[in-house]
C-alpha positions in Angstrom: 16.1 6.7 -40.2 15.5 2.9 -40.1 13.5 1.4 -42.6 10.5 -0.8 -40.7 11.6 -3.7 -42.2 15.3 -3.7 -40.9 13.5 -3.0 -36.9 14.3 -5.9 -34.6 11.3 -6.6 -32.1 12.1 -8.1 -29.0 9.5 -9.6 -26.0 9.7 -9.2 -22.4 11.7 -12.9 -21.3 9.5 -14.9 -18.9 10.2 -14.2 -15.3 8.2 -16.1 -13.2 7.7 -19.8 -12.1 6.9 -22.3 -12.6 10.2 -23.1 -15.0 8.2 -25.4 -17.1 5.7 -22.6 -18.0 9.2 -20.8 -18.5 11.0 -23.0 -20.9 8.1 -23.4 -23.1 7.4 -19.5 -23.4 11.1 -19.0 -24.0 11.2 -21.7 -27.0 8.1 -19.9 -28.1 9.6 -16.7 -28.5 12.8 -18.0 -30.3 10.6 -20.1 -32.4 8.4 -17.3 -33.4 11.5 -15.1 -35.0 11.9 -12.5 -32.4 15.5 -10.9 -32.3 15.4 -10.7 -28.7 13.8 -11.7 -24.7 14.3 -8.7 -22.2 14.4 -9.6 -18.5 13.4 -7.3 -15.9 16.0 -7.1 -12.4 13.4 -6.8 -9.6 12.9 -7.6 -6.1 10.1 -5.6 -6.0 7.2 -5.2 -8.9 5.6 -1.8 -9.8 2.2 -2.5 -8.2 1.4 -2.4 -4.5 0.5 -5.5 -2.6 -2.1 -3.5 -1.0 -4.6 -3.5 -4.7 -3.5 -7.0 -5.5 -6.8 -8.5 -4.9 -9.1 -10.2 -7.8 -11.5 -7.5 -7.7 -8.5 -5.3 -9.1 -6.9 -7.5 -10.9 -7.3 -11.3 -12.5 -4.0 -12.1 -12.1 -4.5 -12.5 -8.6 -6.0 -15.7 -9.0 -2.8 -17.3 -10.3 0.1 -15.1 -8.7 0.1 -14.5 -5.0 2.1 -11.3 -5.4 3.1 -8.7 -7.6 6.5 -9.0 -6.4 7.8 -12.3 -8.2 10.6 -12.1 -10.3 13.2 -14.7 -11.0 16.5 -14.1 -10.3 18.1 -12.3 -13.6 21.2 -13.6 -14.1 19.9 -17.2 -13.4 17.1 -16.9 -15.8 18.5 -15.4 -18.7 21.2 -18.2 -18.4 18.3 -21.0 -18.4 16.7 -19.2 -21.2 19.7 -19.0 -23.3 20.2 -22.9 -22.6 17.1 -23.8 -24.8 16.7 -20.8 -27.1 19.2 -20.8 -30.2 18.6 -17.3 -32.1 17.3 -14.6 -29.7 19.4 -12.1 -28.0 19.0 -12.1 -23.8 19.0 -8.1 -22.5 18.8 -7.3 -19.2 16.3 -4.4 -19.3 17.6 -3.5 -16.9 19.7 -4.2 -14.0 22.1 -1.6 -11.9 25.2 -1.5 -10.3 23.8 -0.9 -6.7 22.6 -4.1 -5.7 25.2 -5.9 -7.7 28.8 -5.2 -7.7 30.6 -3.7 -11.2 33.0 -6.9 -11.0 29.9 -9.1 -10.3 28.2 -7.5 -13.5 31.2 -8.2 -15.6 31.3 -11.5 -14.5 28.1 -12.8 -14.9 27.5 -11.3 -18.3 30.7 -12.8 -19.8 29.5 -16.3 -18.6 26.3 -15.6 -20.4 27.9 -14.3 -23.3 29.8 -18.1 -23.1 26.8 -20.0 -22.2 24.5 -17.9 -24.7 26.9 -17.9 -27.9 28.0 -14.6 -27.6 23.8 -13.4 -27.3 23.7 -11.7 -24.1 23.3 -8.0 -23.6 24.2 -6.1 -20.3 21.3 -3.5 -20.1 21.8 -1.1 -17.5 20.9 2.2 -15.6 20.9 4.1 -12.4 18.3 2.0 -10.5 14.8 2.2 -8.9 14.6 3.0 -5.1 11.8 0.2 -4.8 14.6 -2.5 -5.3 17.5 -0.3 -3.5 16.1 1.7 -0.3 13.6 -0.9 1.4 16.6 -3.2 1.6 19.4 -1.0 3.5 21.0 -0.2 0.1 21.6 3.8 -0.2 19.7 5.3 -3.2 21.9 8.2 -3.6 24.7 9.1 -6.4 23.1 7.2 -8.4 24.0 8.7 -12.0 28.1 9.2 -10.4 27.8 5.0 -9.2 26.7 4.4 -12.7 29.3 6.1 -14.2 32.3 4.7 -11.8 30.8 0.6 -12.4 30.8 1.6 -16.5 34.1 2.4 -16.0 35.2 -0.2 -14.2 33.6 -3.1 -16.2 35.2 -1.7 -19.6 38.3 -1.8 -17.6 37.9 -5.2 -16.2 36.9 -6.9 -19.9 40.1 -5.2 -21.6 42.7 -6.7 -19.3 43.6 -10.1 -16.9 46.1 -8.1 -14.8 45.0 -7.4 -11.4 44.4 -3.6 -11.1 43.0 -0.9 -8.7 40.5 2.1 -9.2 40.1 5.0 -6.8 36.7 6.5 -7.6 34.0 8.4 -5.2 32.1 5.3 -5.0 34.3 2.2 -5.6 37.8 2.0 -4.5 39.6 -1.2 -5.8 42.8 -2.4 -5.2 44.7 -5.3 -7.0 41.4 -6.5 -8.3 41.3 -9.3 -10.9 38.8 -11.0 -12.8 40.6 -12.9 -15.7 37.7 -14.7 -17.5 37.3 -13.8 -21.0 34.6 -13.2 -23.7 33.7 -16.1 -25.7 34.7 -14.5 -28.9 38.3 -13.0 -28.6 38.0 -8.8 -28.0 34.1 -9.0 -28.0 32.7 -8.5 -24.8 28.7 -8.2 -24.3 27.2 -5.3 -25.5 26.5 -2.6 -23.3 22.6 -0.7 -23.7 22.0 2.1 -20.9 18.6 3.3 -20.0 18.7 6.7 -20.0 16.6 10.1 -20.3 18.1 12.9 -18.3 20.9 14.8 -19.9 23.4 13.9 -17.8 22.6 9.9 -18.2 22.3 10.6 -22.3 26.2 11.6 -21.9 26.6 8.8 -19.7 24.7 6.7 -22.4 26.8 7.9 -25.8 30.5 8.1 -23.7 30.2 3.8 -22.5 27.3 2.5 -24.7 26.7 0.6 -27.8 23.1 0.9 -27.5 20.2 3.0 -25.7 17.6 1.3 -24.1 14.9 3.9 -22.3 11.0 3.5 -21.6 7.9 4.9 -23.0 8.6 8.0 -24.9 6.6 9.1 -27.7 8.4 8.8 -31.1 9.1 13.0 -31.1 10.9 12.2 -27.5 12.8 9.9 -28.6 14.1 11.0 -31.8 15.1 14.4 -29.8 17.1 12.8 -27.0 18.6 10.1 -29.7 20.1 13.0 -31.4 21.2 14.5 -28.4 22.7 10.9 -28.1 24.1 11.0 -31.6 25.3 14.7 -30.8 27.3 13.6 -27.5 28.8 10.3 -29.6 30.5 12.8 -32.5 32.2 15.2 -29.8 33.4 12.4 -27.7 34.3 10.8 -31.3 32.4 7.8 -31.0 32.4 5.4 -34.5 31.4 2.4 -33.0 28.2 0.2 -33.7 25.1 1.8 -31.6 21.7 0.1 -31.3 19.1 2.7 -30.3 16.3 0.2 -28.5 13.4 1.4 -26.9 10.7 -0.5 -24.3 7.0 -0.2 -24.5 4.0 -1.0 -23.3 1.1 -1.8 -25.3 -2.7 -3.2 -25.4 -3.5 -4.6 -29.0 -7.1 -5.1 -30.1 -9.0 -4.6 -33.5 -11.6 -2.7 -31.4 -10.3 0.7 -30.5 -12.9 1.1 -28.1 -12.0 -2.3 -26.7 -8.2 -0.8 -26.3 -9.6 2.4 -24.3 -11.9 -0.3 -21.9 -8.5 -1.9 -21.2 -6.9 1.2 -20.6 -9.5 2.2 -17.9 -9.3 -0.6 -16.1 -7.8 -0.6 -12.6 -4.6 -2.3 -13.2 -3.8 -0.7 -16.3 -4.4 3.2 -14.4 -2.1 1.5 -11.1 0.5 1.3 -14.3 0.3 4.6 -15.3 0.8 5.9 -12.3 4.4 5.4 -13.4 4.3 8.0 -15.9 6.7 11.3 -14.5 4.8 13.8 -13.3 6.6 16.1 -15.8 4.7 14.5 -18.9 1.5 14.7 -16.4 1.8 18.2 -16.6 2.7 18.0 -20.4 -1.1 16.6 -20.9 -2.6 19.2 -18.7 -2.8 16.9 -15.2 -1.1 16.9 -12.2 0.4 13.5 -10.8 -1.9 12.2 -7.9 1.6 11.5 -5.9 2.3 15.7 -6.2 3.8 18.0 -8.9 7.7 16.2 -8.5 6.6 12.9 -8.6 9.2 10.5 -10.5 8.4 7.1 -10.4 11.5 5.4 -10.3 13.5 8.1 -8.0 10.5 8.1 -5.7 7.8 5.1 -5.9 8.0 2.2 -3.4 4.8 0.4 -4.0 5.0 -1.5 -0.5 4.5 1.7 1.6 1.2 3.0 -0.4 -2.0 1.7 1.2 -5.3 0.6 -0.4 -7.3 3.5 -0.1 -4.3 6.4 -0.9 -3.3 4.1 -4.4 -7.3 3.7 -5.0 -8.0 7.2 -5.1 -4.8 8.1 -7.0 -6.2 5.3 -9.5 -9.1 7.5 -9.8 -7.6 10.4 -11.1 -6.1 8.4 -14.0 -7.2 10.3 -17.3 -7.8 8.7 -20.7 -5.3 11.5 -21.9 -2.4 10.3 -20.2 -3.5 6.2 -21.0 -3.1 6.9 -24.3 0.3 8.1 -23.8 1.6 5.4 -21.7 0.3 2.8 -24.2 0.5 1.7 -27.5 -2.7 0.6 -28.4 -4.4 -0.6 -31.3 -4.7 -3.1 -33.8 -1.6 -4.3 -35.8 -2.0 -1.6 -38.7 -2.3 1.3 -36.3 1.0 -0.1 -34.0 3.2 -0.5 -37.2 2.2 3.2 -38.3 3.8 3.9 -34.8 6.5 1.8 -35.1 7.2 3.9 -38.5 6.9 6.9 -36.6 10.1 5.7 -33.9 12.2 4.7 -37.3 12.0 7.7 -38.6 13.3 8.9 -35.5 16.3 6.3 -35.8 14.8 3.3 -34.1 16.5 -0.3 -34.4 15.3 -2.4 -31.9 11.8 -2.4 -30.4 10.8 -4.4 -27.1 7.0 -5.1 -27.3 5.3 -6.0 -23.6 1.9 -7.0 -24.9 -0.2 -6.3 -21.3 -3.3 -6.8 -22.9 -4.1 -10.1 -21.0 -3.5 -8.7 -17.9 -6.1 -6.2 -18.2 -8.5 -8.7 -19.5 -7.5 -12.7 -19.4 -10.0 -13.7 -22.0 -8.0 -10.9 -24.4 -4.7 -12.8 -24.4 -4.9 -15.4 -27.5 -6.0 -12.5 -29.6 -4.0 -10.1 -28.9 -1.1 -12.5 -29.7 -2.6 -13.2 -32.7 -2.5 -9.9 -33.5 1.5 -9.2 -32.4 2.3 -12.3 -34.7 0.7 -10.1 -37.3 3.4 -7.2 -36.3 5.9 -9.6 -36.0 5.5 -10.7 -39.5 5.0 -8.0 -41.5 8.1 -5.9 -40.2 10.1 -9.6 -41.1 8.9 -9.2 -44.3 
């Protein structure tokens, strides 16, 4: 159990040009006392191009596409330039599109260019940013598994060495640049939920880093976690982190309005079809529907996501999303400690459901923010 006033609370890391809009967001954040800026790996965002109009959604006035994302690596570096305290995650990237030794290599020279303040988040992958680009989305979980291996193995030694695995074969490979602090390479947080990646997550992490559970799910596969970590006899350090999405206003009503708003329900349609089915609903995509196993948003037209927007139930909005004001999102937060939380990442959507909600519901996530600093 974590006591509320020992959770870090991270922001999502700005992501999209222009740089200048960038740099000051970034010194914002780091001003503000956040322990860390997360950084999503995308080529392609979760909303089809297809709804991207005004009528949908506002942002459309000021961001041609939904599928603009900075390049991670370059971004986190140019954030870590002009922040000094907050910690730069990854959340996440994969070893599909980017090579193990790549990986290794870029977050070392992070971890130099950061002060030691980089964190390599990583997971299996989402078929929008793997398939549509001639990558293969398949063995995902045993690729995982094979570049984890591989990058310990890479950061414990400067001797050239080979690996024979399903997936990677190596021979006389080398990559001799070193952590900036002797024996302590970047932290490694892996997002996880299926058993199999849980083991994955306790036998080569030092921190878990999933997406929207509700604080029961996530104290039950934490301890599953925990479980895996004593038999493989695991003693080391272990952040258990957790990203969300939430909608903060002082008018719960004015939370559920934002909720039922058409980008917010394009969102949910992320949620698993399994924890559809939990709520009494069946996924408009069919009863196997996974999001990140089976979503690419480009091949979805207008009138299919429309309808499917349609069937979006308050029931499963209120899942997806934290909401309320700061009182009732700190009783959650209490709710994940008690379930072993240490590090929460906070997306505060609100203004991109509504524009003229954004200054207040800041307002209100400095409110969070400073209560859980004490």
């Amino acid at each position: 159990m974590t006591d509320i006033h020992d959770l870090e609370i991270g922001a999502p890391g700005p992501f999209l040009p222009p740089w200048d809009s960038v740099e000051k967001n970034a010194k914002t954040i780091d001003g503000l006392g956040y322990d860390s800026m997360s950084f999503p790996d995308h080529f392609a965002g979760f909303i089809p191009e297809s709804i991207w109009t005004p009528d949908i959604t506002p942002l459309a006035h000021f961001q041609q596409s939904p599928h603009t994302y900075f390049e991670i690596g370059s971004i986190m570096a140019a954030c870590a330039v002009v922040t000094e305290n907050v910690k730069l995650i990854s959340a996440v990237t994969e070893p599909i599109r980017r090579h193990p030794i790549l990986l290794a290599q870029t977050f070392l020279t992070l971890d130099h260019i950061s002060g030691g303040r980089a964190i390599l988040g990583i997971g299996a992958g989402e078929i929008e940013n793997i398939e549509p680009y001639g990558l293969k989305y398949s063995g995902q979980v045993g690729k995982l598994r094979e570049a984890l291996d591989i990058i310990k193995k890479v950061w414990s030694t400067q001797e050239p060495f080979s690996y024979d695995g399903k997936f990677w074969k190596l021979k006389d490979a080398v990559m001799s640049l070193r952590p900036s602090v002797q024996d302590s390479p970047p932290p490694i947080w892996i997002a996880a939920l299926g058993p199999k990646m849980l083991e994955i997550a306790a036998q080569y992490g030092d921190g878990w880093i999933p997406t929207i559970l509700s604080p029961a799910d996530y104290a039950e596969r934490l301890n599953e976690i925990q479980n895996h970590r004593k038999r493989l006899d695991k003693t080391g350090p272990f952040t258990a982190a957790l990203w969300n999405w939430a909608i903060l206003d002082n008018d719960i009503d004015e939370c559920e309005r934002l909720m039922n708003t058409p980008i917010a329900k394009a969102f949910a349609l992320l949620f698993p079809s399994s924890e559809w089915k939990r709520l009494g609903f069946e996924h408009p995509f069919g009863p196997e529907f996974y999001g990140l196993r089976d979503y690419i948003p480009m091949r979805y037209n207008r009138e299919t996501v429309l309808n499917a927007m349609e069937q979006v139930p308050i029931e499963v909005l209120r899942e997806f999303y934290m909401h309320g004001d700061s009182e009732a999102i700190i009783k959650q937060l209490e709710e994940y400690c008690k379930g072993g939380l240490d590090h929460m990442v906070v997306w505060n959507a609100t203004g991109m459901f509504d524009l003229e909600k954004t200054r207040d519901s800041f307002r209100i996530m400095k409110e969070i923010l400073s209560y859980i600093k004490g």
